[in-house]
C-alpha positions as CSV (number, residue, x, y, z in Angstrom):
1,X,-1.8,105.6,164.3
2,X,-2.3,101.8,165.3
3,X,-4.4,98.9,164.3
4,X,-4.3,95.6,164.4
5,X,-4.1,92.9,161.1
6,X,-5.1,88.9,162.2
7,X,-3.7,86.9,159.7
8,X,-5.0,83.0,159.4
9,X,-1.4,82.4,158.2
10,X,2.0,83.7,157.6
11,X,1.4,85.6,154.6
12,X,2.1,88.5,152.6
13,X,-0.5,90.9,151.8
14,X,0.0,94.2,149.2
15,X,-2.0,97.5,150.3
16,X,-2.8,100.7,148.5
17,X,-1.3,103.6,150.5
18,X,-1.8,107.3,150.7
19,X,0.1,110.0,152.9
20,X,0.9,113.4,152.5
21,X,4.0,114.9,154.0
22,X,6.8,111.8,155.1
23,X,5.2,108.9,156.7
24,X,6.5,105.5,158.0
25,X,5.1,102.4,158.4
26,X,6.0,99.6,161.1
27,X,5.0,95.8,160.8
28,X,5.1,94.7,164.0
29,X,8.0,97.1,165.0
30,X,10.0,96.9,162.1
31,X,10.4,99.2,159.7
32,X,8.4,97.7,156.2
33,X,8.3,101.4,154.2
34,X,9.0,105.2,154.4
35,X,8.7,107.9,151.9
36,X,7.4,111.5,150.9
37,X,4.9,113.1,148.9
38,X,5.7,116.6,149.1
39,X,3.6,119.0,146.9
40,X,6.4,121.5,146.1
41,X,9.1,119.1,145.5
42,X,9.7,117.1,141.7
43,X,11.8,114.4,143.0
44,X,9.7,113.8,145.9
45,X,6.3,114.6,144.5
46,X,4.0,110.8,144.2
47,X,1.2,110.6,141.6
48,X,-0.8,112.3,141.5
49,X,0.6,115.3,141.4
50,X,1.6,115.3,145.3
51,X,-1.6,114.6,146.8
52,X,-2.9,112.2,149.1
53,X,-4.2,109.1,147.1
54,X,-4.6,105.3,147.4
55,X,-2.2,105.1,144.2
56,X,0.8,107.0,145.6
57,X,2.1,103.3,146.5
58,X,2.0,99.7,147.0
59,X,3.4,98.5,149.9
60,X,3.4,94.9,150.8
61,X,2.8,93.4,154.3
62,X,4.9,90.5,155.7
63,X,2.0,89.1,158.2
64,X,2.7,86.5,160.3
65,X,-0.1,84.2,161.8
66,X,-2.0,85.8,164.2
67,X,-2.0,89.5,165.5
68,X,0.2,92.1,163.6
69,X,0.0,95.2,164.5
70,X,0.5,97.9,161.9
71,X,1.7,101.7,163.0
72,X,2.0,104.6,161.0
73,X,4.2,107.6,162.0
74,X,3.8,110.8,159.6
75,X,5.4,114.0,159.9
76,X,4.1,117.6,159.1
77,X,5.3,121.1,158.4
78,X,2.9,122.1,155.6
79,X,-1.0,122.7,155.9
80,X,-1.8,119.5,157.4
81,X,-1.7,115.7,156.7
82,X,-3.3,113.1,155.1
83,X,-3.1,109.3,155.7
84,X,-5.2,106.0,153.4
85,X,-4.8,102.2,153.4
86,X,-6.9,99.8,151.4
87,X,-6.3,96.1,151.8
88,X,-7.8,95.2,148.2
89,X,-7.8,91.4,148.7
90,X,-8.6,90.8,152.5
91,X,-9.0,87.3,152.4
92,X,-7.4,85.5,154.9
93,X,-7.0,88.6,157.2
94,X,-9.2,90.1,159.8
95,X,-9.2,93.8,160.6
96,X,-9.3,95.3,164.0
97,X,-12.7,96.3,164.8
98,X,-12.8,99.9,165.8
């Protein structure tokens, strides 16, 4: 999945990101986060309790002024996927309009 972050400077933004399965996340073709959140695993399990949920982490955004696009890659073997992204102070930043 792709969208598009406009950012009215260089700036770093934090979001609230939920995934089941293994996911990564690309900032303008770089690499910024991976990880799982695997239901039947301790280690790899995120609160809560595996599921897909905007507190499973925080991952911040390195934007730099103008377009950035964001794309997420996740991987599946287990009864589907799930995917959320909340950009809890958007100011400064306009989303892609889709």
């Amino acid at each position: 999945m792709k969208t598009t972050i406009t950012s009215d400077k260089k700036q770093e933004k934090k979001v609230q990101f939920g995934w089941t399965r293994d996911v990564w996340v690309f900032l303008n073709g770089k690499l910024v986060y991976s990880g799982k959140n695997l239901f039947e695993s301790d280690i790899e399990r995120k609160f809560p309790d595996g599921r897909c949920s905007l507190d499973n982490a925080i991952v911040t955004l390195p934007l730099e002024a103008g377009e950035n696009e964001v794309a997420v890659a996740l991987a599946n073997n287990f009864f589907g996927w799930g995917l959320m992204l909340r950009l809890p102070d958007p100011e400064g930043v306009r989303l892609a309009a889709q």
